[in-house]
C-alpha positions in Angstrom: -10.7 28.7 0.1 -8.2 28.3 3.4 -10.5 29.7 6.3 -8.6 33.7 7.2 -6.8 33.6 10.6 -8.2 35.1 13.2 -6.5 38.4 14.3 -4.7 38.8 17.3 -7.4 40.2 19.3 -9.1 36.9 19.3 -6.8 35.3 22.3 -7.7 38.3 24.6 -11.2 37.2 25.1 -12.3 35.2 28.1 -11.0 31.5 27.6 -13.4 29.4 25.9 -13.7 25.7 27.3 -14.6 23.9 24.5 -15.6 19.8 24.2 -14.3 17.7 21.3 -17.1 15.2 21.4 -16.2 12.0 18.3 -16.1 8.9 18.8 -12.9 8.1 16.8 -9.6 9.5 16.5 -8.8 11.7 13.0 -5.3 13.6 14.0 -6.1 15.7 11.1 -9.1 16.9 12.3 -7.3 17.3 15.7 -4.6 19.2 14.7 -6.8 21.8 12.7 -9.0 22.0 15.8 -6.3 22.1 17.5 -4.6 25.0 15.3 -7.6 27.0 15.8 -7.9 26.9 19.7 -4.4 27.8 19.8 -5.2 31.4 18.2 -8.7 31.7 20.2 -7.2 31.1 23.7 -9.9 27.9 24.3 -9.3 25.1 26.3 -10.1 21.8 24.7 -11.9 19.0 26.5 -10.5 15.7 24.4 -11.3 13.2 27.8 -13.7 11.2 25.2 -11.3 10.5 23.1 -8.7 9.3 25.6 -10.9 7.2 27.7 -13.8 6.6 25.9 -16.3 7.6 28.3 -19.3 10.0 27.7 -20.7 12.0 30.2 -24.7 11.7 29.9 -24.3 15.9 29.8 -21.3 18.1 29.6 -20.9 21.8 30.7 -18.8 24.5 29.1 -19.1 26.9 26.4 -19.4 24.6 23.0 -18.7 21.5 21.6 -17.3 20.0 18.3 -18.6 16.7 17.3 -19.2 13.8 14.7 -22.5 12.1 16.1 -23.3 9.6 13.4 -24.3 6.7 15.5 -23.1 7.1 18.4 -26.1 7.3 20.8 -24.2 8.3 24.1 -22.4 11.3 21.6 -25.8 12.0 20.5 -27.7 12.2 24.0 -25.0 14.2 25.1 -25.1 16.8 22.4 -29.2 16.6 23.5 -28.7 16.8 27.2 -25.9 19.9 27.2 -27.6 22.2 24.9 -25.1 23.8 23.7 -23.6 25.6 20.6 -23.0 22.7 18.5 -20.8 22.3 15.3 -20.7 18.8 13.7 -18.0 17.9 11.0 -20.5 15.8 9.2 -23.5 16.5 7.1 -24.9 13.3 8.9 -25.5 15.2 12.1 -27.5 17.9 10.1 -31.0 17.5 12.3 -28.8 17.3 15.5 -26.1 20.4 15.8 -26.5 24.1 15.2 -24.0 23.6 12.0 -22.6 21.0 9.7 -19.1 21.7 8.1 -17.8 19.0 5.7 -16.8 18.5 2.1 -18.7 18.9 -0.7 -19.7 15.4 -1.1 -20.8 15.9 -5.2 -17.3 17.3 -5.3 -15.9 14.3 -4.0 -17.7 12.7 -6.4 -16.7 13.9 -9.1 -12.9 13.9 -8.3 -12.8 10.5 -7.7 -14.9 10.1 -11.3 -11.9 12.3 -13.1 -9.3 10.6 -11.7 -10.6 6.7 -12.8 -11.1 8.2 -16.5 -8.0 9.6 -16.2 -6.9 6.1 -16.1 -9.1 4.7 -18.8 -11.1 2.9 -17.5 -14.2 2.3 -18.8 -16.3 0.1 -16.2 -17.3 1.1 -13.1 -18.5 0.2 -9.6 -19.9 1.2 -6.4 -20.9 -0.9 -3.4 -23.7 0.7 -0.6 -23.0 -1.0 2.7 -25.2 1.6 4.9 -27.9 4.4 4.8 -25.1 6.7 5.5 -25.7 10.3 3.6 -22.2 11.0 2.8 -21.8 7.6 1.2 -25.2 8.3 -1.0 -24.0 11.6 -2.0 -20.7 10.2 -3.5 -21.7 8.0 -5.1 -24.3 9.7 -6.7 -22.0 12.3 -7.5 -19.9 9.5 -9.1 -22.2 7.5 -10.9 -23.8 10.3 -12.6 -20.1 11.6 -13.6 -19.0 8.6 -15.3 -22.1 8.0 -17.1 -22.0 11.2 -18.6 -18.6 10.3 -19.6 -20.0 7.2 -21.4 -19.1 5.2 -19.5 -20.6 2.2 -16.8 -21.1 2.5 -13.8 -22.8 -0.8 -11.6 -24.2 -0.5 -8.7 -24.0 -3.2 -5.4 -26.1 -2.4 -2.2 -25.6 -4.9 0.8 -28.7 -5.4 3.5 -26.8 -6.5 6.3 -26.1 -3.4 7.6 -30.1 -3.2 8.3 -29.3 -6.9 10.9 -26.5 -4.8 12.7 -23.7 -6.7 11.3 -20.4 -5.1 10.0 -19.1 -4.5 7.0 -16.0 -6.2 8.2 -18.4 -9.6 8.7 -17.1 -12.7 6.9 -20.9 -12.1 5.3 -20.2 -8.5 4.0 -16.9 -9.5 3.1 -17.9 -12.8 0.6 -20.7 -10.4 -0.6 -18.0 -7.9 -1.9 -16.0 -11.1 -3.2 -19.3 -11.8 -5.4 -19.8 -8.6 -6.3 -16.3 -8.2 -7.7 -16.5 -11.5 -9.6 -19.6 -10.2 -11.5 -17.5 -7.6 -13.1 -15.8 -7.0 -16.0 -12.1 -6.0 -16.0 -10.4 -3.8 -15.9 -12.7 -1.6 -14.0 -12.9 0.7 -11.1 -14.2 0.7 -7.6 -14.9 3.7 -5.5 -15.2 4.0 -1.8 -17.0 6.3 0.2 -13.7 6.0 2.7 -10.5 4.2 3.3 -11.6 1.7 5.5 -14.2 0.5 2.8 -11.0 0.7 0.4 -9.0 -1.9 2.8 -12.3 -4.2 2.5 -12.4 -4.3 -1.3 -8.5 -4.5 -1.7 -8.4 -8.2 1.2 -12.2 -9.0 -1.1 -9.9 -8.5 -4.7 -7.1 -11.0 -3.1 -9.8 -13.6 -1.9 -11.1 -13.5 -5.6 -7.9 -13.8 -6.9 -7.7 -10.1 -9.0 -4.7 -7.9 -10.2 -4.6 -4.9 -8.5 -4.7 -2.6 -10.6 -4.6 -4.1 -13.6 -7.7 -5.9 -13.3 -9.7 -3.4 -10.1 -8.4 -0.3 -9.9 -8.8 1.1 -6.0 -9.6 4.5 -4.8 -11.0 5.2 -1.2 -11.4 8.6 0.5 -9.4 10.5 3.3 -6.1 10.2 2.9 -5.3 8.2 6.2 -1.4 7.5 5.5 -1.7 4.9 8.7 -4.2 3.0 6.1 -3.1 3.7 2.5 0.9 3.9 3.0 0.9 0.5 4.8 -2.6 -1.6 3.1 -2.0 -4.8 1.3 -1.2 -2.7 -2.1 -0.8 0.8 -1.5 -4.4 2.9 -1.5 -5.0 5.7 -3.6 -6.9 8.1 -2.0 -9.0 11.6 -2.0 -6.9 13.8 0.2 -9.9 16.2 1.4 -8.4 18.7 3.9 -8.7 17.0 7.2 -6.9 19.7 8.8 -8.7 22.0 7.0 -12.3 20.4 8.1 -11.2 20.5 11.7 -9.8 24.2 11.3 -13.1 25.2 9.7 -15.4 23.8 12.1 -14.0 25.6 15.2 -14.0 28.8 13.6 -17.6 27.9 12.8 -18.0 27.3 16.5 -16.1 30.6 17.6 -18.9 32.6 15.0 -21.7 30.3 16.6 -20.6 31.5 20.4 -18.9 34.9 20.2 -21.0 36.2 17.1 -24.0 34.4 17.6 -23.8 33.6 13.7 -27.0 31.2 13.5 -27.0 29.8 9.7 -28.6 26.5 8.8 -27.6 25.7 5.7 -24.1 23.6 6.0 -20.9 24.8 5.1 -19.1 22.8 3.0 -15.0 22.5 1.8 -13.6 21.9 -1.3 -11.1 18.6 -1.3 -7.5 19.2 -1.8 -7.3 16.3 -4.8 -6.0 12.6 -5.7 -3.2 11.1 -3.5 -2.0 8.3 -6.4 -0.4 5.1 -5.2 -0.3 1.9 -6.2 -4.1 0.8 -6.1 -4.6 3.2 -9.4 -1.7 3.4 -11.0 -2.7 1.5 -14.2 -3.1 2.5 -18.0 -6.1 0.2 -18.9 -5.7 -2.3 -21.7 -7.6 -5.5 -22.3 -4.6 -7.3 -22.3 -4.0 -8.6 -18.2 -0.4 -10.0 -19.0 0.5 -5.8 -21.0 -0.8 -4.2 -17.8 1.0 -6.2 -15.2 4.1 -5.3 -17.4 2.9 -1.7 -17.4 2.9 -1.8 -13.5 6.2 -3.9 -13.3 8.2 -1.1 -15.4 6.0 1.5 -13.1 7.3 -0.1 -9.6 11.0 -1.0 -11.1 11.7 2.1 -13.4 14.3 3.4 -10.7 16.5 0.7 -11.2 19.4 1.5 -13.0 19.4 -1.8 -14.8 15.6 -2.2 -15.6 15.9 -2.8 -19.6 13.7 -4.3 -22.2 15.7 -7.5 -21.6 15.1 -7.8 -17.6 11.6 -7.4 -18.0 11.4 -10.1 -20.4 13.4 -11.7 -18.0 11.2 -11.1 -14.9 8.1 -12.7 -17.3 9.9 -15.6 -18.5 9.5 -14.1 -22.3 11.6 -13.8 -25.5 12.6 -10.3 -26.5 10.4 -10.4 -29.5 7.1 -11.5 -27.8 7.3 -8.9 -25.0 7.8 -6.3 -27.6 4.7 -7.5 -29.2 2.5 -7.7 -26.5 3.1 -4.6 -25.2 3.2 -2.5 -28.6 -0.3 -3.7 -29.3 -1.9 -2.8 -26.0 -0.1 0.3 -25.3 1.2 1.5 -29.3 4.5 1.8 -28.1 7.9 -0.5 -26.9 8.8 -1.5 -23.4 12.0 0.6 -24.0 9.9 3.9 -24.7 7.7 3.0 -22.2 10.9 3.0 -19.0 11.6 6.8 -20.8 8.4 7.7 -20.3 8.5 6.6 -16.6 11.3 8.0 -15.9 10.8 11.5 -17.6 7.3 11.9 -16.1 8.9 11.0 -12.7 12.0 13.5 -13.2 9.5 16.3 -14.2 7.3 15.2 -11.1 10.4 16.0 -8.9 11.2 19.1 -10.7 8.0 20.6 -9.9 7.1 19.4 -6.3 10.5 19.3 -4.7 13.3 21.4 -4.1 15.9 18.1 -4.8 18.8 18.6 -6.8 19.4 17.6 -10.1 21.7 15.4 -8.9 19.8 13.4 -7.0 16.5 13.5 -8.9 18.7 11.7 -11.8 19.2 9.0 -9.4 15.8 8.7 -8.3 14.7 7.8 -11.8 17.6 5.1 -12.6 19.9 6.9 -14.2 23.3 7.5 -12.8 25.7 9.4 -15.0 25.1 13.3 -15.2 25.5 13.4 -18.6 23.5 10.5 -19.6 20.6 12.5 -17.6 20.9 15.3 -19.0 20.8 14.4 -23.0 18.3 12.1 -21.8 16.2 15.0 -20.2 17.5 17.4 -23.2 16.2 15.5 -25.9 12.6 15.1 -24.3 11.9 18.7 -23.2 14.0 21.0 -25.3 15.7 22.0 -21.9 17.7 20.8 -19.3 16.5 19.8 -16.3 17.5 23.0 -14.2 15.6 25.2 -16.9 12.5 23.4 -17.0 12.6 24.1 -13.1 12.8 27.8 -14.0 10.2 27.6 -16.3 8.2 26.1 -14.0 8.4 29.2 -11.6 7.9 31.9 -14.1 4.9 30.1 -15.4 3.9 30.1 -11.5 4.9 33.8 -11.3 2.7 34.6 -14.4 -0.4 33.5 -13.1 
């Protein structure tokens, strides 16, 4: 649940001069902090994360952190003793409070989503001690095992040396790992950065993604998944909301002396799909990358049963067969499909008009779109969107 705005009365206290204390830079979590000081009058202290330097001890009223570890973070949160929020559940024996996400939640999002796919085989690859990764995948391992299904587990040791997991060793250890599976399976990350490491490891060892390792990391960083070497789908969590959440944490800790132990944890928002999970799974490596090829083309006016044979180099005839018998239908019902889901995907999230959705979804005649839209539904396009909004109303 959204944290309640604070009431006016708030900004007419004596300014609060408050130190964000992280070691990297998450706008998200900025801007809800941000968002926050805005209605309580602070004044935010960000000189760490525009230089870089840490003071050995800060004065002021409070300070927002993520510790992990960073030492010179964590000897000033020691050394300034005072009211402390972290935004991890890492920091837990460190600050006052801990607001994050519910990391079994995570979890078990991530889990729904991969099924959703049908996939069948799973994996997981530990490159720390970190908390927040253990939890997750936990959360996820048990998930997809209750689902039936498999779910392997890779833990890499040279974390405990100091190296990264960016390290030409960690990096052919997640090219081995990857090779010991069996496709088409899924791979969960604790975070997008682990994501980017798995996606360069899955071109080294020469796999399809998707349609051989599906990809799903955590955060939501559109810097990271919009512009990765295949698109990354990714847990959009609430950064905003985490950074919102924590300072109001922090105004209870100083104004209301609110002392809880006992963290306080969010709810992600869901599943931002792209391209590193958009796959049906099917045995069959040539039907999938068809499957993904009509899924990245199906705007095109032209795309047709005969282009994508085409595009493969196939006849007609064996293109139909190979797809019908990995997915039970044709290459021509399978561009509808596309196209229909994507229409009613606009209908629902956008305010476009008809007009252009039709266009959006390779089809350029108004009429043509319409019958087309018609004789899937039962309605026409503007009625479904009416539907949509009494259905909304109703609930």
């Amino acid at each position: 649940m959204p944290a309640r705005p604070l009431s006016t009365s708030v900004s007419s206290r004596t300014s609060r001069h408050i130190l964000v204390a992280m070691g990297w830079d998450a706008y998200e979590i900025l801007q809800g902090v941000a968002r926050f000081a805005g209605q309580a009058g602070w004044r935010l202290d960000n000189r760490i994360l525009r230089s870089g330097y840490v003071p050995e001890r800060w004065e002021g009223d409070g300070i927002i952190t993520i510790i992990g570890d960073n030492a010179p973070i964590a000897r000033l949160v020691e050394n300034s003793r005072l009211p402390t929020v972290s935004l991890t559940c890492e920091d837990i024996d460190r600050a006052d409070l801990c607001v994050a996400f519910d990391d079994k939640q995570v979890g078990e999002l991530a889990a729904a989503h991969l099924l959703g796919r049908g996939l069948r085989t799973f994996a997981v690859m530990h490159t720390s001690d970190n908390r927040t990764e253990r939890a997750r995948f936990d959360s996820f391992a048990q998930t997809v095992r209750r689902a039936g299904a498999v779910c392997r587990t890779f833990s890499w040791e040279g974390h405990r040396s100091g190296a990264s997991v960016w390290s030409r060793e960690c990096m052919d250890w997640t090219v081995e790992c990857l090779r010991t599976l069996s496709y088409p399976t899924g791979v969960f990350c604790h975070n997008d950065d682990d994501a980017l490491r798995v996606l360069e490891a899955c071109e080294l060892a020469r796999l399809h993604i998707p349609e051989q390792v599906a990809v799903l990391g955590v955060n939501n960083e559109a810097l990271l998944c919009d512009h990765s070497l295949i698109p990354l789908s990714s847990i959009d969590p609430g950064l905003e909301q985490l950074g919102y959440a924590g300072a109001q944490a922090l105004y209870n800790l100083i104004e209301r002396r609110a002392r809880r132990r006992r963290p306080i944890l969010l709810s992600p928002h869901g599943v931002v799909e792209r391209r590193s999970t958009r796959i049906e799974a099917t045995d069959s490596l040539d039907a999938a990358l068809v499957y993904t090829y009509i899924c990245d083309h199906f705007d095109e006016p032209d795309l047709s049963t005969e282009t994508v044979a085409k595009h493969f180099q196939l006849n007609r005839s064996a293109l139909h067969s190979l797809y019908k018998q990995a997915y039970s239908r044709s290459i021509a019902e399978e561009i509808s499909r596309q196209r229909l889901n994507h229409a009613q995907d606009l209908l629902a999230t956008t305010d476009l008009k008809v007009g252009e959705i039709k266009n959006r979804v390779g089809i350029q005649d108004a009429e043509t779109f319409s019958r087309f839209f018609k004789r899937h539904t039962g309605m026409t396009a503007p009625q479904y969107r009416r539907s949509l909004a009494v259905n909304t109303d109703q609930q």
